[in-house]
Backbone as CSV, one residue per row, in Angstrom:
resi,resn,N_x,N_y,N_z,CA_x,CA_y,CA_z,C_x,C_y,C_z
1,UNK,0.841,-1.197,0.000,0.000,0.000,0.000,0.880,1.252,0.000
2,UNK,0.763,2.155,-0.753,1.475,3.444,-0.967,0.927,4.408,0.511
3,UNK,1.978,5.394,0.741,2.210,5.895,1.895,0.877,7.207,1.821
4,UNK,0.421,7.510,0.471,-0.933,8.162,0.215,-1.910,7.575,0.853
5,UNK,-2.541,6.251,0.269,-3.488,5.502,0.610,-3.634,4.653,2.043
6,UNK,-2.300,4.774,2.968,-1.877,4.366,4.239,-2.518,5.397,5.514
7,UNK,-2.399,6.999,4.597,-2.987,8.051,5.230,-4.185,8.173,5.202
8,UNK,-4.909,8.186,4.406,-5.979,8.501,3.999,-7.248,7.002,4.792
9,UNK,-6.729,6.042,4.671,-7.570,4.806,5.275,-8.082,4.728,6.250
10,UNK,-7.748,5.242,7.631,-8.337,5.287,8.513,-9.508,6.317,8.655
11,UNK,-9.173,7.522,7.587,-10.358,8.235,7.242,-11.935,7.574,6.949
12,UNK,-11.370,6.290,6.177,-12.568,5.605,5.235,-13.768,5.382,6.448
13,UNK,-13.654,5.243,7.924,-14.715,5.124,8.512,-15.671,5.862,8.767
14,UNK,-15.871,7.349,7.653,-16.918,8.189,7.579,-17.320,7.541,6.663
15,UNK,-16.835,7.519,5.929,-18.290,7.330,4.405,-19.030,6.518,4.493
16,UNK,-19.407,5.281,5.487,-20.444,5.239,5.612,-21.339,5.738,6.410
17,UNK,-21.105,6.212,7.369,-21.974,7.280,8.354,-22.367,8.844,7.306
18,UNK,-21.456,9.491,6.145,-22.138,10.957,5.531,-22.847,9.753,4.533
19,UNK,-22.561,8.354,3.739,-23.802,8.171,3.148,-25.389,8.101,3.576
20,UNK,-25.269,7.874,5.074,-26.434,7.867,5.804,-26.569,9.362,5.590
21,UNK,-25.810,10.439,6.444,-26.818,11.888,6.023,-26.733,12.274,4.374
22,UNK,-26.183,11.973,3.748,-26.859,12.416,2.162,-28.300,11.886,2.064
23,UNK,-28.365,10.270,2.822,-29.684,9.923,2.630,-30.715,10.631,3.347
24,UNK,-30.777,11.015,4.156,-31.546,11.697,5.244,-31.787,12.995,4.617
25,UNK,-30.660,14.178,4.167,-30.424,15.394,4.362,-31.053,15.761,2.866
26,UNK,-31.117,14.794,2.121,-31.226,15.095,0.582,-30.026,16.199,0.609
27,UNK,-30.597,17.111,-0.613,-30.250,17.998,-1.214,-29.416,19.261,-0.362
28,UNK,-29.411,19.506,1.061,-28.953,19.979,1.918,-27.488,20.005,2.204
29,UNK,-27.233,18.795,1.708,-25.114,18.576,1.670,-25.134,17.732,0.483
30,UNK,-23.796,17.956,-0.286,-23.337,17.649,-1.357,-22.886,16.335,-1.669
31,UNK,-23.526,15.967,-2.817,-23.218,14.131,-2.585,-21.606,14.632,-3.157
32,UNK,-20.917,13.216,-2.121,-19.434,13.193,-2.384,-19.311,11.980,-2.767
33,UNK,-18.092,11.562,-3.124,-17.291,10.465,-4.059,-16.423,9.870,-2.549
34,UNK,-16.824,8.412,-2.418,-16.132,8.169,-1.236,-14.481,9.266,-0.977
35,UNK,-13.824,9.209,-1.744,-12.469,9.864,-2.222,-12.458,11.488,-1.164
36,UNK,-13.610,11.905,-1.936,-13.824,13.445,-1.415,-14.185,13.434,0.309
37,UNK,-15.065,12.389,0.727,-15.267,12.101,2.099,-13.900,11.545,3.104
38,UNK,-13.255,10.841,2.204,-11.760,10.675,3.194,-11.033,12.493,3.046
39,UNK,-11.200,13.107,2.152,-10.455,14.394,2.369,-10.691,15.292,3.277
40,UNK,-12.101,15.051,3.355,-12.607,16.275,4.020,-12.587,15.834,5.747
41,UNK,-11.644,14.641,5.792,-11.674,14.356,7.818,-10.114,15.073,7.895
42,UNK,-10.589,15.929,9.163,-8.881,16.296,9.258,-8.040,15.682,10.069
43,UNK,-6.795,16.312,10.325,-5.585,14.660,10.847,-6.250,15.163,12.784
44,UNK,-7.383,15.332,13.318,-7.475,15.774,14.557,-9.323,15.007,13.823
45,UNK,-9.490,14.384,12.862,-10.656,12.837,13.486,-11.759,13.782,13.142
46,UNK,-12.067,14.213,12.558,-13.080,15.061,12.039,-13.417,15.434,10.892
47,UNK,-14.827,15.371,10.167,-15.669,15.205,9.005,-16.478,16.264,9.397
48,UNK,-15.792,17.347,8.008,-16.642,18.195,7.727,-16.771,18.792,6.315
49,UNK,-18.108,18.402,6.309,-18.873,18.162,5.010,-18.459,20.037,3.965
50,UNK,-17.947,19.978,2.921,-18.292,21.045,2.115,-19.665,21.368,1.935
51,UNK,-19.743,22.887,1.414,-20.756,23.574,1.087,-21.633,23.308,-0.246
52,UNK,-20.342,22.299,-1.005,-20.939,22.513,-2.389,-20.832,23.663,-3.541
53,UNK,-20.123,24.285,-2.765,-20.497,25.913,-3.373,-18.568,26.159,-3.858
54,UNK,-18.009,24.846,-3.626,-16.432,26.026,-3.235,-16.208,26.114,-4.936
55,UNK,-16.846,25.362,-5.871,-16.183,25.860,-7.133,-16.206,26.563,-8.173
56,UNK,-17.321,27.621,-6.714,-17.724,29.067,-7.525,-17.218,30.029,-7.547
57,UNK,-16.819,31.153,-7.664,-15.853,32.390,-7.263,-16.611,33.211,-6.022
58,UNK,-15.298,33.380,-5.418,-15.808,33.867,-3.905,-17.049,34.604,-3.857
59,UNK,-16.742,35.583,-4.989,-18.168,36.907,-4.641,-19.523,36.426,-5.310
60,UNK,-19.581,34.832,-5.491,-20.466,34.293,-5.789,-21.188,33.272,-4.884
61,UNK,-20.049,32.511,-4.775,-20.106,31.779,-3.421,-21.066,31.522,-2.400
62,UNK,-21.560,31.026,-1.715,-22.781,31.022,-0.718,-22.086,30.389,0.301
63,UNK,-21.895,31.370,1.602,-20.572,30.655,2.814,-21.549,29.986,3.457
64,UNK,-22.505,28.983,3.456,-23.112,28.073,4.136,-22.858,27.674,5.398
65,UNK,-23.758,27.104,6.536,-23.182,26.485,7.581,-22.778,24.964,7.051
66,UNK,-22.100,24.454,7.718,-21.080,22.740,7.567,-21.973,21.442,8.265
67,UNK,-22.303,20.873,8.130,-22.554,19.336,8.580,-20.965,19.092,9.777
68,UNK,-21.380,18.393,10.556,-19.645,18.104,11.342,-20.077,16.672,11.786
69,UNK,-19.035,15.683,11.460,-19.339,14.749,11.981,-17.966,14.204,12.507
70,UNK,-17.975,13.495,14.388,-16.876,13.402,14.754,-17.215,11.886,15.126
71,UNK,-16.491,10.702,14.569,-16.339,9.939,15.300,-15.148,9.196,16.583
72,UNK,-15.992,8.627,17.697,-15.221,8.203,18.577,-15.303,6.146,18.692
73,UNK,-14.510,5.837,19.540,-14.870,4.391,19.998,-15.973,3.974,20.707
74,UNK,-17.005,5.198,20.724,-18.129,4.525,21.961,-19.356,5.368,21.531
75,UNK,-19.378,6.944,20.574,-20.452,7.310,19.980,-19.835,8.290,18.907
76,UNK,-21.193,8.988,18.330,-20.743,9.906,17.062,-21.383,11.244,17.984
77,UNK,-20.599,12.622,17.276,-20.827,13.734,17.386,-21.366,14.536,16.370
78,UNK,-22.659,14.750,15.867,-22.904,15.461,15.431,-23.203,16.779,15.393
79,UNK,-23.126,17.621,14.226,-22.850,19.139,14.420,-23.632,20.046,13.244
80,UNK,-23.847,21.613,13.743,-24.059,22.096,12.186,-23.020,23.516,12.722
81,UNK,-22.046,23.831,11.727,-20.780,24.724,12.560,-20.665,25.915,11.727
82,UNK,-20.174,26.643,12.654,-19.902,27.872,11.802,-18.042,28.109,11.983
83,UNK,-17.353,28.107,10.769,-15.901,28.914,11.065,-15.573,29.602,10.562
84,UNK,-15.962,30.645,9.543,-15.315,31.332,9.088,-16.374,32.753,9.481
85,UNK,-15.682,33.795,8.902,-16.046,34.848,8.968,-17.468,35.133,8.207
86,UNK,-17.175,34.415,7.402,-18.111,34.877,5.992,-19.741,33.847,6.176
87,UNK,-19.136,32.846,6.937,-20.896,32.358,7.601,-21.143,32.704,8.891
88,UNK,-20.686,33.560,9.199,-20.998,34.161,10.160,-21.964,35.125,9.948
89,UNK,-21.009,36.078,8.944,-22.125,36.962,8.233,-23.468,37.027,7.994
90,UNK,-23.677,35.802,7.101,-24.569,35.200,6.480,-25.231,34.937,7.764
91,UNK,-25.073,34.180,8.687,-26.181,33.746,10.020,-26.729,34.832,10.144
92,UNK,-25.720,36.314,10.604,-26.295,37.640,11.212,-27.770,38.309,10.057
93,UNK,-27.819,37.629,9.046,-28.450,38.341,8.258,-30.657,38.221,8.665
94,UNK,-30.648,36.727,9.500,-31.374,36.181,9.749,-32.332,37.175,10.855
95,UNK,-31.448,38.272,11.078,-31.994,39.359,11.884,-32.634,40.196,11.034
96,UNK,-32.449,40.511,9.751,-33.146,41.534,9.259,-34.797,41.156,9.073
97,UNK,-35.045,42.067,8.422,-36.294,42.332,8.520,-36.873,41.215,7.380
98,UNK,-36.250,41.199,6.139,-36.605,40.125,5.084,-36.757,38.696,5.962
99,UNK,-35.625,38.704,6.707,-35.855,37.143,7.151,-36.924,37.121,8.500
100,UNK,-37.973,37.977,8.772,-38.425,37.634,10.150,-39.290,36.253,10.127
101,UNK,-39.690,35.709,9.326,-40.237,34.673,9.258,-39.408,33.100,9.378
102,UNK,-38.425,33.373,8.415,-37.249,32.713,9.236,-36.827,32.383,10.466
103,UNK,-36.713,33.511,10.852,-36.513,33.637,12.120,-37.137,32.926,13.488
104,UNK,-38.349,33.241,12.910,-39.472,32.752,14.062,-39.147,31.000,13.700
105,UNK,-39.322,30.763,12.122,-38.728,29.322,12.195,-38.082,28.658,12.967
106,UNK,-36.307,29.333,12.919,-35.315,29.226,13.276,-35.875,29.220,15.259
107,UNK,-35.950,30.052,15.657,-36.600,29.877,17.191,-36.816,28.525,17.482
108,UNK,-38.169,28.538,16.576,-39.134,27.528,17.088,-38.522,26.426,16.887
109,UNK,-37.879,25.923,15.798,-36.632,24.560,15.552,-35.691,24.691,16.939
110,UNK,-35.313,25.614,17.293,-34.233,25.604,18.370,-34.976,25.205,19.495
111,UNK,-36.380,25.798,19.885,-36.964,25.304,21.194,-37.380,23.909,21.370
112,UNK,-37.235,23.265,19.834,-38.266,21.889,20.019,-36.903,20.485,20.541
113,UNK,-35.745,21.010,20.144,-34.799,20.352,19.935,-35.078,19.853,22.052
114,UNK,-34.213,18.093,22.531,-34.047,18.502,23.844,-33.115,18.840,24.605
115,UNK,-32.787,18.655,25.792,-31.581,19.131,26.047,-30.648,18.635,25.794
116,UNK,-30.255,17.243,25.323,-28.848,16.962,24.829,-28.990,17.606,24.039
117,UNK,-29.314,18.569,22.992,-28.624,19.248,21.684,-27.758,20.591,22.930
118,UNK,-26.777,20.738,22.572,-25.843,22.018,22.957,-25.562,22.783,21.697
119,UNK,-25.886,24.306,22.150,-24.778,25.124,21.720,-23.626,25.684,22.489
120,UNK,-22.341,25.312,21.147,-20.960,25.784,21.816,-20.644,26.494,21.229
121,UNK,-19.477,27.718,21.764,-18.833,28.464,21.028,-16.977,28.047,21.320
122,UNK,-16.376,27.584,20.550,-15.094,27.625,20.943,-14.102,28.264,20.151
123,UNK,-12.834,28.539,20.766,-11.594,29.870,20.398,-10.780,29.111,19.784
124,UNK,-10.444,28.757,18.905,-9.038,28.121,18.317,-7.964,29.628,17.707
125,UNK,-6.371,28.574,18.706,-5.417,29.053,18.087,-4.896,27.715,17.297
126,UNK,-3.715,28.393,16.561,-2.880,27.700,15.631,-2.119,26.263,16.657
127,UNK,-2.043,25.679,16.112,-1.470,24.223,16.925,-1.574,24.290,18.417
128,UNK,-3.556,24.428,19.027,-3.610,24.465,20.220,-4.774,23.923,19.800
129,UNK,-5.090,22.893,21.192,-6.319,22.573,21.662,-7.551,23.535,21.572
130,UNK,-9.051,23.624,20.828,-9.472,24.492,20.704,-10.371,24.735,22.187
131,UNK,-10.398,26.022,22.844,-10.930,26.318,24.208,-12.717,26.509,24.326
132,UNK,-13.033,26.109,25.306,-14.619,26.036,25.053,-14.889,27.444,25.920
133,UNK,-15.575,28.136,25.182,-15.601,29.739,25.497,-17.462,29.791,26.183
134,UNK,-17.926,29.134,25.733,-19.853,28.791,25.780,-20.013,28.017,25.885
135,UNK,-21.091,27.286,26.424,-21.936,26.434,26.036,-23.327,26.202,26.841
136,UNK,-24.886,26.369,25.946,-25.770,26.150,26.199,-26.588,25.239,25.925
137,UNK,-28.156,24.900,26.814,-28.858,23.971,26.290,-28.938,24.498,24.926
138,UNK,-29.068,24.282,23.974,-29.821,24.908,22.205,-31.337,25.287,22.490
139,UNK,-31.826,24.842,23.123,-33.453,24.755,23.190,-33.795,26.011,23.792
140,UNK,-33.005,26.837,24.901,-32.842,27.715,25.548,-32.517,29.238,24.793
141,UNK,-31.508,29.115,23.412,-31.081,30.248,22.814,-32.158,30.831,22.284
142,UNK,-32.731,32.086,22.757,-33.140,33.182,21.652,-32.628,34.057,20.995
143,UNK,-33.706,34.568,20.857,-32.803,35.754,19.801,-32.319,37.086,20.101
144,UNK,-32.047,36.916,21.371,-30.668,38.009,21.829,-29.442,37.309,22.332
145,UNK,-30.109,35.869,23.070,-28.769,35.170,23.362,-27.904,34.848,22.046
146,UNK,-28.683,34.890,20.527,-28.186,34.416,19.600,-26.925,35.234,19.058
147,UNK,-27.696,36.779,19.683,-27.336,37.791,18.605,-25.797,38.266,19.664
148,UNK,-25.784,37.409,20.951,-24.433,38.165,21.266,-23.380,37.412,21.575
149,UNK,-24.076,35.057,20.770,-22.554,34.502,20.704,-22.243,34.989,19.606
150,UNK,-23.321,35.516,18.259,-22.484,35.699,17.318,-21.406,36.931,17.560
151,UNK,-21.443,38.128,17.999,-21.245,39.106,18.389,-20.131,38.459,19.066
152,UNK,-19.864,37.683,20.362,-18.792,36.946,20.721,-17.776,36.508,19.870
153,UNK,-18.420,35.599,19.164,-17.343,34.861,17.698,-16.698,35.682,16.761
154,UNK,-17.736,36.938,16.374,-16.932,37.979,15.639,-15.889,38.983,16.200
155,UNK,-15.615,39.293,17.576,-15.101,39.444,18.388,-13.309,39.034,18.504
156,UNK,-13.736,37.841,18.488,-12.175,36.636,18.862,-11.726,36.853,17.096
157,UNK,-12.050,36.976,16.362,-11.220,36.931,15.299,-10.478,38.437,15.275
158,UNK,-11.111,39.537,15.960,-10.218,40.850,15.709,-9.289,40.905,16.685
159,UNK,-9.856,40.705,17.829,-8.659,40.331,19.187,-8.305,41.997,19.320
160,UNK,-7.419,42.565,19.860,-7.350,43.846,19.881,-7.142,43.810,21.477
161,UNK,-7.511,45.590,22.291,-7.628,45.399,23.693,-9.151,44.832,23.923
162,UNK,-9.316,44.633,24.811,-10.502,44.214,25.764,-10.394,44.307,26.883
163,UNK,-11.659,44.658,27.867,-11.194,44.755,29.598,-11.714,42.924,29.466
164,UNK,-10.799,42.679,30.492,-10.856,41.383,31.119,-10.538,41.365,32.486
165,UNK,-11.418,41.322,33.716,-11.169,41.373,34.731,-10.940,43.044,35.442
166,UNK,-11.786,43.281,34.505,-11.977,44.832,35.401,-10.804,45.459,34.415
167,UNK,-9.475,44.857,33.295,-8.367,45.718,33.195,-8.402,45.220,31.433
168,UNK,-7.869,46.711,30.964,-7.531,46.532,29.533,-6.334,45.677,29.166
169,UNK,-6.854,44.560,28.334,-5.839,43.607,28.323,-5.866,43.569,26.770
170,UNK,-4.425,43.272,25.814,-4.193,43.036,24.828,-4.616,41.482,24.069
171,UNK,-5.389,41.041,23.568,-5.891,39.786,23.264,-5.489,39.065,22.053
172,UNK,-4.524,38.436,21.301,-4.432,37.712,20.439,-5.961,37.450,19.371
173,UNK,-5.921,37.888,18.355,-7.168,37.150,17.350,-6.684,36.041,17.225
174,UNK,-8.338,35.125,17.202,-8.307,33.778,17.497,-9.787,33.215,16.658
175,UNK,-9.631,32.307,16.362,-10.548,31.596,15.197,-12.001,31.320,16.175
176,UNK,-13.197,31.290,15.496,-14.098,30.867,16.501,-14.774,29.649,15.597
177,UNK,-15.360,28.758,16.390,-16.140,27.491,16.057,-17.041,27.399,16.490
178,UNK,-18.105,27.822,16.161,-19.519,27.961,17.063,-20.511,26.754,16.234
179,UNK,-21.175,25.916,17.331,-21.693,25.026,16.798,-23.119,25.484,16.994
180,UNK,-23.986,25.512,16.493,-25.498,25.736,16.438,-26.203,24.999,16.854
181,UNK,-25.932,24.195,16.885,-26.181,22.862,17.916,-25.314,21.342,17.641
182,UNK,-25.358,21.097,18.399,-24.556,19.514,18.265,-24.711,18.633,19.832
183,UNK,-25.223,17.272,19.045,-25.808,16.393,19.761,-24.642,15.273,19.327
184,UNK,-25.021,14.437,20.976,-23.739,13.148,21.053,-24.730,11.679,20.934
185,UNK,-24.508,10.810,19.817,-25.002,9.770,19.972,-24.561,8.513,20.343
186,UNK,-25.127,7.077,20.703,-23.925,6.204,20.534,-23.786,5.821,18.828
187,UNK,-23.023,4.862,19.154,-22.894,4.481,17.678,-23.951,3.351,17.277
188,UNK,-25.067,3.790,16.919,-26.051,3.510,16.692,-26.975,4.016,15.440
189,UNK,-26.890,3.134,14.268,-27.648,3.652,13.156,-28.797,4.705,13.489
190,UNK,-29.644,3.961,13.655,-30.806,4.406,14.205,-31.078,5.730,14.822
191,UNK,-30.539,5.921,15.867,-30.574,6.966,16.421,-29.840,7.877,15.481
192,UNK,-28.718,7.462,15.289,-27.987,8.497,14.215,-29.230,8.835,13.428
193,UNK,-29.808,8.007,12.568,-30.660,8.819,11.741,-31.840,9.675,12.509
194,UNK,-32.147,9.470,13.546,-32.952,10.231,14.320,-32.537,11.981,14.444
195,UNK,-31.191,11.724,15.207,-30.525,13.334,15.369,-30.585,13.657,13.544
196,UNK,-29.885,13.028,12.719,-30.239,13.891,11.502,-31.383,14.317,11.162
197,UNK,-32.293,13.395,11.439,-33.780,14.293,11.354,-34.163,15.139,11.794
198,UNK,-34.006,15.079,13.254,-34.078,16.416,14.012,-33.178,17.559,13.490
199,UNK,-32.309,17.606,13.195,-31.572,18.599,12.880,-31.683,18.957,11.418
200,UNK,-32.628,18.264,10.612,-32.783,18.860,9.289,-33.546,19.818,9.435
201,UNK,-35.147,20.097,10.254,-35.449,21.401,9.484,-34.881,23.103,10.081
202,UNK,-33.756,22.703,11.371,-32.768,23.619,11.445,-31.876,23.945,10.445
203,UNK,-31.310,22.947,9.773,-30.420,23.274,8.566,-30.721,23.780,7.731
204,UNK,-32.341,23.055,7.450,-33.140,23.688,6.206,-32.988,25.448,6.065
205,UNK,-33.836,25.857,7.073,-33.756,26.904,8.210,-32.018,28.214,7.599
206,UNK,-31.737,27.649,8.238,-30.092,28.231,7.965,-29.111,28.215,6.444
207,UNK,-29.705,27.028,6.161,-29.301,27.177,4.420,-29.905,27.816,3.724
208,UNK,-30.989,28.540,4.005,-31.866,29.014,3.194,-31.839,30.835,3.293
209,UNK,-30.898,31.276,4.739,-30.548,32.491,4.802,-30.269,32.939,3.409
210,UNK,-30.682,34.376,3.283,-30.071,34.794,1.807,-28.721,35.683,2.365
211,UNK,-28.088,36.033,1.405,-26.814,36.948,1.140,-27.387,38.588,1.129
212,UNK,-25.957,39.246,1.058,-27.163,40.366,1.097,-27.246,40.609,-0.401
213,UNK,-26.581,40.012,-1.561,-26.477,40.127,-2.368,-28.011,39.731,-3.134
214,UNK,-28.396,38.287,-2.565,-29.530,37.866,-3.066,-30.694,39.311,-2.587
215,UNK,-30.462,39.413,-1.288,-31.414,40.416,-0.830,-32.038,41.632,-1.712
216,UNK,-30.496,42.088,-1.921,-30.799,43.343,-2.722,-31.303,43.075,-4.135
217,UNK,-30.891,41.534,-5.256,-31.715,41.521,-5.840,-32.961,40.910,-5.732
218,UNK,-33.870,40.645,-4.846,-34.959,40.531,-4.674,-35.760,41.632,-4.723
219,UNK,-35.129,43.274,-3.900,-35.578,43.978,-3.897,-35.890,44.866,-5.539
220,UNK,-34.615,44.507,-5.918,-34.536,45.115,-7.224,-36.032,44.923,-7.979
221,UNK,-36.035,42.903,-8.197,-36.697,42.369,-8.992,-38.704,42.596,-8.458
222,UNK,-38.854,43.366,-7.367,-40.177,43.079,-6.845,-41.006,44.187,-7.572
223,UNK,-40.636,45.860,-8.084,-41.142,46.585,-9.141,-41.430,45.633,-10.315
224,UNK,-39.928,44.688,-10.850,-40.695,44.275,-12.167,-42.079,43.023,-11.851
225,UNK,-41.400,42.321,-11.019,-42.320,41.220,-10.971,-44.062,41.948,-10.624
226,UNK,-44.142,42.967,-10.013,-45.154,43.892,-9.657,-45.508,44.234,-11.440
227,UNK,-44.899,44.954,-11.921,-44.973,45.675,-13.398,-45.576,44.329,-14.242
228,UNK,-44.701,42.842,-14.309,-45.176,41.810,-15.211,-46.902,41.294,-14.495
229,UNK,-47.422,41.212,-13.692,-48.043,40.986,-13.022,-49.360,41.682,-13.734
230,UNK,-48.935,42.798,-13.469,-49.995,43.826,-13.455,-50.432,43.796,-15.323
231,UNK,-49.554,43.898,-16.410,-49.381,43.168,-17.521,-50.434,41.948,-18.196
232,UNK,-50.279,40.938,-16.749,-50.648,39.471,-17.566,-51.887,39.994,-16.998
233,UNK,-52.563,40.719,-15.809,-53.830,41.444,-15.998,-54.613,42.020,-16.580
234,UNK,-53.790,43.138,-17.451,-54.572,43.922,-18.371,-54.468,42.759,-19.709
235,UNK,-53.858,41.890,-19.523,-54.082,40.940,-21.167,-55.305,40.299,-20.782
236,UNK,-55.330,39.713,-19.953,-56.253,38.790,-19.465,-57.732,39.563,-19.113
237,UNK,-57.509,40.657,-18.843,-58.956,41.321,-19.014,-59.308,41.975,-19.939
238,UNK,-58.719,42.359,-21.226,-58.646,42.563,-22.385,-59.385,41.343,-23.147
239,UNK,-58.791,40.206,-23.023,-59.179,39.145,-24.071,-60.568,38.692,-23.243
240,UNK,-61.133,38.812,-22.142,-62.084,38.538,-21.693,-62.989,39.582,-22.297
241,UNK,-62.752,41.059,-22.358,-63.750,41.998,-23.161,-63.901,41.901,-24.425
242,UNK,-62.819,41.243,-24.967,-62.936,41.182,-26.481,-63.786,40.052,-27.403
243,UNK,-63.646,38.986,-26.098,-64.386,37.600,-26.269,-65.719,37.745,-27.189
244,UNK,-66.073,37.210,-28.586,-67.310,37.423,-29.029,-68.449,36.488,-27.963
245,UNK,-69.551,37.176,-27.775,-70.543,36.708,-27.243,-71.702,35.886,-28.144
246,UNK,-72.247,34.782,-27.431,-73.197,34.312,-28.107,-74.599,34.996,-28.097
């Protein structure tokens, strides 16, 4: 066996656990090629699913939340995560006014969940253990507790001063990993497919945030779609007046 395929093998014990959530999740995460599922575990035992989106150009891009799946010798960890800056963004958007319906979604998915689902927020530095900065029931977060881990997470990436302990202290920027929820199962089909269920119409929910890009053209497009509208009206009541009568 080549020293490639020596690495990569012990990976192989996801792909059958993400073929179970492709089955579950449909269209929600990206079917992968066993190949692509050993890539995406990193050398620290962890599966996390792409967006689907990476082989678009950035300012096109849709920074999605991640699927996370961690296995151990005694259960699985499932996750839906945020790390970068740019889905972060995208979460915060769920506050505006376009998304209030969302929103209330998003709530109500979070309250139904039980208390094993947690939300965490954790700090990663570069070749360090990542630090657990939060963590709540999920069922518990509303929408101010929401609005100030994100506010937290965006935070640790600028680092700068901060008072800490009553005193202005200089802080290292530091990566954040905020999980939206994540539940521990054993290793158990079954249940596994259970937490994916539960956690689909949260994902649904969150994948479906728009950009502000989409936003603004929605707004653009609602004069014309108003203008075509109004159009297939005056045709349609036109050809009704014109109709010969018997």
């Amino acid at each position: 066996m080549i020293a490639g395929a020596e690495t990569m093998s012990w990976r192989g014990k996801y792909i059958g656990w993400y073929r179970i959530a492709e089955e579950v999740l449909g269209k929600l995460v990206p079917s992968l090629s066993d190949q692509e599922v050993m890539e995406n575990v990193s050398i620290d035992d962890q599966f996390t699913a792409p967006t689907g989106q990476e082989h678009l150009p950035r300012n096109k891009a849709k920074p999605l939340p991640q699927l996370s799946i961690k296995l151990s010798d005694t259960g699985i960890e499932l996750g839906i995560i945020y790390q970068e800056t740019e889905q972060l963004e995208l979460l915060k958007n769920i506050f505006r006014e376009t998304h209030s319906r969302d929103l209330e979604k998003l709530l109500s998915s979070l309250d139904e969940l039980d208390p094993s689902y947690e939300t965490v927020l954790y700090s990663q530095q570069s070749d360090k253990k990542p630090m657990l900065l939060r963590k709540y029931v999920t069922a518990r977060v509303d929408a101010q507790l929401l609005e100030r881990i994100i506010e937290e997470a965006e935070s640790l990436r600028k680092g700068g001063r901060q008072i800490v302990n009553n005193q202005s202290v200089y802080v290292q920027p530091r990566s954040p990993m905020l999980y939206m929820t994540r539940i521990n199962t054993p290793l158990d089909e079954f249940k596994y497919r259970d937490a994916l269920s539960v956690i689909k119409p949260l994902f649904k929910v969150l994948t479906g945030i728009k950009t502000q890009r989409e936003i603004i053209s929605d707004r653009l497009s609602k004069p014309r779609q108003r203008r075509n509208m109004y159009r297939e009206f005056i045709a349609v009541s036109y050809t009704h007046l014109t109709l010969p009568t018997n």
